[in-house]
C-alpha positions as CSV (number, residue, x, y, z in Angstrom):
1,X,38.4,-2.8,-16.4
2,X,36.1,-5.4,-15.0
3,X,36.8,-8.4,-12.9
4,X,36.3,-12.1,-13.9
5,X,36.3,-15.4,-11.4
6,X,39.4,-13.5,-10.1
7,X,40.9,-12.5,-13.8
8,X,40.8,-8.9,-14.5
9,X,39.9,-8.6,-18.2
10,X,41.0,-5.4,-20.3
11,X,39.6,-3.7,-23.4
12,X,42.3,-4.0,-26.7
13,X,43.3,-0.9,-25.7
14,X,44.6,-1.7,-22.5
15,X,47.8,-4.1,-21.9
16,X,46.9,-7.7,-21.0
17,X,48.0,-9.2,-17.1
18,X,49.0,-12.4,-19.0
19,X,51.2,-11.0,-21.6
20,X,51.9,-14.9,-22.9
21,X,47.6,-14.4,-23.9
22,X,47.0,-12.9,-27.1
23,X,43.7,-10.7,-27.1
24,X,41.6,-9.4,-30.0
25,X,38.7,-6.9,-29.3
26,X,39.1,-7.5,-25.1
27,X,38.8,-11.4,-26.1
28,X,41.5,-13.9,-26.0
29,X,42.5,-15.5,-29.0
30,X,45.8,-17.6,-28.4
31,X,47.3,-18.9,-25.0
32,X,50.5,-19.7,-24.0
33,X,52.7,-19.8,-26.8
34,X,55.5,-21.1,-24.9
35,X,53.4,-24.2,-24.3
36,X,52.9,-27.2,-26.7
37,X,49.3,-27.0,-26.3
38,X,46.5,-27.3,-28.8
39,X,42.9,-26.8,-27.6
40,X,40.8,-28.3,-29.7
41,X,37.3,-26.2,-30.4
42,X,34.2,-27.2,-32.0
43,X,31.1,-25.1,-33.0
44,X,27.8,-26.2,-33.5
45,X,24.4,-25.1,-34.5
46,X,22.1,-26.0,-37.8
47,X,24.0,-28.9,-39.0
48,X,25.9,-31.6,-36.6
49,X,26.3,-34.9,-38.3
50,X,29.7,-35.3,-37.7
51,X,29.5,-34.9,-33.6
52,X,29.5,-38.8,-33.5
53,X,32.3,-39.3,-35.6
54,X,34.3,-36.8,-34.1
55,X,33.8,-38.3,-30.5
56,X,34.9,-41.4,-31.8
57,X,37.9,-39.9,-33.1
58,X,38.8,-38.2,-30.0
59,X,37.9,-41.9,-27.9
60,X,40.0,-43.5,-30.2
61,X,43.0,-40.4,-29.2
62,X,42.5,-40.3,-26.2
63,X,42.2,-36.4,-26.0
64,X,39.8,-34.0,-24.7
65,X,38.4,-31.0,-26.9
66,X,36.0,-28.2,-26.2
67,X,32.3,-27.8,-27.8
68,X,30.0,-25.0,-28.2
69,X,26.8,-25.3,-29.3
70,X,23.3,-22.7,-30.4
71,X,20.0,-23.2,-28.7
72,X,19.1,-24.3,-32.1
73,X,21.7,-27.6,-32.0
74,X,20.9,-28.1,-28.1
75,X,17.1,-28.1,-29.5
76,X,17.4,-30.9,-31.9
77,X,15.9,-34.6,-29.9
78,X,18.6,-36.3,-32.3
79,X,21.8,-34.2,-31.0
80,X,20.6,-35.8,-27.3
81,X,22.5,-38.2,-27.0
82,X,26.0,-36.6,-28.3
83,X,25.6,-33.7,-25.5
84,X,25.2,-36.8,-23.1
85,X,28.2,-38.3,-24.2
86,X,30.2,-35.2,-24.4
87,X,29.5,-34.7,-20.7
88,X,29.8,-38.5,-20.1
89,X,33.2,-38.6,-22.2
90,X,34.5,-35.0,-19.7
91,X,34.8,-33.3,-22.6
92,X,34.0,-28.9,-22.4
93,X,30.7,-28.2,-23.5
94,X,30.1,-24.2,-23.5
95,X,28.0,-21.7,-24.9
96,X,27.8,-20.5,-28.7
97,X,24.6,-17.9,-28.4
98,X,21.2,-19.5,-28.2
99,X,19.9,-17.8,-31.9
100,X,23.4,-17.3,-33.4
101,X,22.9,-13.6,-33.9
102,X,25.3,-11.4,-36.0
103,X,26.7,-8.7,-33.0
104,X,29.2,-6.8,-35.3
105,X,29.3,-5.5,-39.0
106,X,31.4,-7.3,-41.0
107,X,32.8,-4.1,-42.8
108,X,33.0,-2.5,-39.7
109,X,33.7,-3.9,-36.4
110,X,33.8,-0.6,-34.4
111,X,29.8,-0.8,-34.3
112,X,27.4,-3.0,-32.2
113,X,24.2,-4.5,-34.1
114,X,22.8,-5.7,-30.9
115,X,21.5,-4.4,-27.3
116,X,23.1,-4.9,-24.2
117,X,19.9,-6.4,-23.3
118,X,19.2,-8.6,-26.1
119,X,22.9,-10.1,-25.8
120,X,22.8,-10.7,-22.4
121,X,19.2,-12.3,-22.5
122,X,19.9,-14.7,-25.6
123,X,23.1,-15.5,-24.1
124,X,21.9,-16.7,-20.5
125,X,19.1,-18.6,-22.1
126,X,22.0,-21.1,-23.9
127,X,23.7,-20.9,-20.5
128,X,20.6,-22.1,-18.7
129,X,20.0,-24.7,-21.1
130,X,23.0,-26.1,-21.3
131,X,22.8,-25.6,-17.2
132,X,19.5,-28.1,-17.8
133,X,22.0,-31.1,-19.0
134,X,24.7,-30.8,-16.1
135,X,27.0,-28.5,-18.3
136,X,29.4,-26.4,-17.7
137,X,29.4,-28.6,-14.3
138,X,30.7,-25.9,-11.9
139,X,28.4,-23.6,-12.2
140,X,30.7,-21.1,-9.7
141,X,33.3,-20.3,-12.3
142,X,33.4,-18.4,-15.5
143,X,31.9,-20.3,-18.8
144,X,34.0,-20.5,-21.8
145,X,31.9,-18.9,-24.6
146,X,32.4,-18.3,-28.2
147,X,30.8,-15.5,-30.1
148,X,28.3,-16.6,-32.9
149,X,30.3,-16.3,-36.6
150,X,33.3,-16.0,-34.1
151,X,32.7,-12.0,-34.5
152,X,32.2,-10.1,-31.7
153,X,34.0,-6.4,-30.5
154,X,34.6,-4.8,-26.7
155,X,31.2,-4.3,-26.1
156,X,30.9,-8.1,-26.0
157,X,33.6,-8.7,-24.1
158,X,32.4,-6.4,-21.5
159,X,29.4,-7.4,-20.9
160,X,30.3,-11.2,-21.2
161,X,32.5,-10.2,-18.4
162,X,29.6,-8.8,-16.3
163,X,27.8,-12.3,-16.7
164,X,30.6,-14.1,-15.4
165,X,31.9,-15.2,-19.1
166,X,34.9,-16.1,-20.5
167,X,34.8,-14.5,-24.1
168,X,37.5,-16.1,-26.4
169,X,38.0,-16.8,-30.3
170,X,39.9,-19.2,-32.6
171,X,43.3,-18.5,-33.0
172,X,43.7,-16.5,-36.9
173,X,46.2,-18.0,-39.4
174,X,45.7,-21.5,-39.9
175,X,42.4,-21.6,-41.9
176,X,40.9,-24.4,-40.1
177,X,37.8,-22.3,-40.0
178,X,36.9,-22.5,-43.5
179,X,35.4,-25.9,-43.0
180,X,31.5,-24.8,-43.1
181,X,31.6,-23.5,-46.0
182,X,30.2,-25.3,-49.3
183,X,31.0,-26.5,-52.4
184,X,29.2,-23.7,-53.9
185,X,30.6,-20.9,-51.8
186,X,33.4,-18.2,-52.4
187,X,35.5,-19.2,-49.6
188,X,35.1,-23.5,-49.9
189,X,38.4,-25.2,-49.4
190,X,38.7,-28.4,-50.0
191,X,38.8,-30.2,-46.8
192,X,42.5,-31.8,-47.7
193,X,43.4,-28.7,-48.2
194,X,42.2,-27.2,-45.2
195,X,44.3,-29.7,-43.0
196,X,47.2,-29.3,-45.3
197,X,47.1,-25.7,-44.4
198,X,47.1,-26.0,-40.9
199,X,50.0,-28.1,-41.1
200,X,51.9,-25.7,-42.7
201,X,51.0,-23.2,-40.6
202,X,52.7,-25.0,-37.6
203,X,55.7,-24.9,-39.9
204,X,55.6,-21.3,-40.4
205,X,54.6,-19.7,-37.1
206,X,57.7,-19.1,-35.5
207,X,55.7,-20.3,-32.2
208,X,54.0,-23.4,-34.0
209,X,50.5,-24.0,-32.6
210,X,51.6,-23.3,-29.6
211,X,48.6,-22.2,-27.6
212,X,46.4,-22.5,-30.2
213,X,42.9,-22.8,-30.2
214,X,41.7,-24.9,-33.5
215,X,38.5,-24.0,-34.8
216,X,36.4,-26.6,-36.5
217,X,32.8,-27.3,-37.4
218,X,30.8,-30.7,-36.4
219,X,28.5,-30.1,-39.1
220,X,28.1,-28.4,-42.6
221,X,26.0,-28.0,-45.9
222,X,29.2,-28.9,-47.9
223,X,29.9,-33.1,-49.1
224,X,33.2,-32.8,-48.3
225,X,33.5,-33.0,-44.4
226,X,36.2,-31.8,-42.9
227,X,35.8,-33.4,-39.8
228,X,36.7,-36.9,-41.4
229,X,40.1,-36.1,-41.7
230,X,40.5,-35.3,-38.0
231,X,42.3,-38.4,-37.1
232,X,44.4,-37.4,-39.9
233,X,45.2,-34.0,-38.2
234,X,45.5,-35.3,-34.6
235,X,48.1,-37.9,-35.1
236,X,50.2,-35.6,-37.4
237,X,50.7,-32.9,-34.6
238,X,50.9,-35.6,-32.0
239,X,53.6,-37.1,-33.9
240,X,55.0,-33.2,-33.7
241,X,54.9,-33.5,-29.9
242,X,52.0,-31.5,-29.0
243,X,49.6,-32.2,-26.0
244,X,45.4,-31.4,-26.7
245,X,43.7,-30.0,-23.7
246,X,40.8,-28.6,-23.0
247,X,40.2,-24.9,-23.5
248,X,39.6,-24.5,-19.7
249,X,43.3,-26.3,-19.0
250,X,44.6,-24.3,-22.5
251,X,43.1,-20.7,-20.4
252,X,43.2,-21.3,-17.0
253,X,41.6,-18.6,-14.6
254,X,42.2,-18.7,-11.1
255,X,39.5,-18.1,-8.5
């Protein structure tokens, strides 16, 4: 059991403090599901054409999301000025891994593909970069990170712990995930479906989307973007009474 900003994080095999978090693998992966709270999350790294657009959307809201970015999207002169407006516009901007290693078998998540070393060194490097353009701004509590592929195990969450990390995933069951993937791929969705799916998920959870934290993609090979249809999605689950936060308001941790 290590401590965190305050927060004592457990492996999966130990019971939670907060039992109203849900964890995976020592990671959280819902909040409060008592809560009519969405937290908005999106990932970034080769491809992130649609970072404008979905800053626009989120202007045009008036909401706040969360976004997570590689070393390889921070590296890119024309995503400048989109992690300048994210910070601008007091929107999260957190870690995603600064070479988007895989840390876990897919058939097999009990195993670790990478060193505690290696993790910890690629991680801090995106930490310090991001550091570089004023983000996170409080540089004294725990930073909000998703793992790369958003697949990770304990070992992870321990050591992200030991850097002062907040480890967390997407919350399972509504598909939005599925969104990077392209036309010619096994698991493509078409992006209407995709946000069809999500809504009836909210029907079917006996919690909604309470507390749920909504993966989606700025940027993909695939022609048909998800992340045009966010509008779409927003004012739907407005119009079903939920608030969007941040995922630092969604997971609070005291100091």
């Amino acid at each position: 059991m290590t401590l965190l900003g305050g927060l004592e994080l457990h492996a999966a095999a130990e019971q939670p403090q907060r039992p109203q978090w849900t964890y995976v693998e020592g990671g959280v992966v819902r909040g409060d599901q008592t809560k009519k709270q969405i937290a908005l999350i999106f990932t970034g790294g080769d491809f992130g054409e649609g970072t404008g657009h979905v800053l626009d959307t989120l202007a045009a809201q008036q909401i706040k999301a969360s976004f997570f970015f590689t070393g390889d999207y921070l590296r890119k002169p024309e995503h400048a000025a989109f992690l300048k407006r994210i910070i601008a516009e007091d929107h999260y901007l957190g870690p995603h891994s600064d070479s988007h290693p895989l840390y876990v078998p897919w058939e097999d998540r009990t195993k670790t593909l990478v060193t505690e070393e290696f993790f910890k060194k690629d991680l801090q490097k995106n930490i310090d970069d991001l550091r570089k353009l004023g983000a996170p701004r409080d540089d004294k509590k725990p930073v909000y990170f998703i793992p790369p592929y958003e697949w990770y195990n304990a070992d992870q969450s321990r050591w992200s712990s030991e850097m002062n990390v907040f480890l967390f995933n997407f919350t399972p069951g509504s598909g939005s995930n599925r969104d990077w993937a392209p036309e010619d791929h096994k698991s493509f969705v078409p992006s209407k479906k995709i946000i069809e799916d999500v809504l009836a998920y909210e029907q079917k959870d006996p919690h909604g989307l309470n507390g749920f934290l909504l993966l989606l993609h700025v940027g993909s090979q695939r022609k048909d973007k998800t992340f045009l249809l966010l509008g779409d999605l927003v004012t739907e689950l407005k119009k079903r009474r939920y608030d969007f936060v941040r995922v630092d308001e969604l997971l609070p941790i005291s100091q």
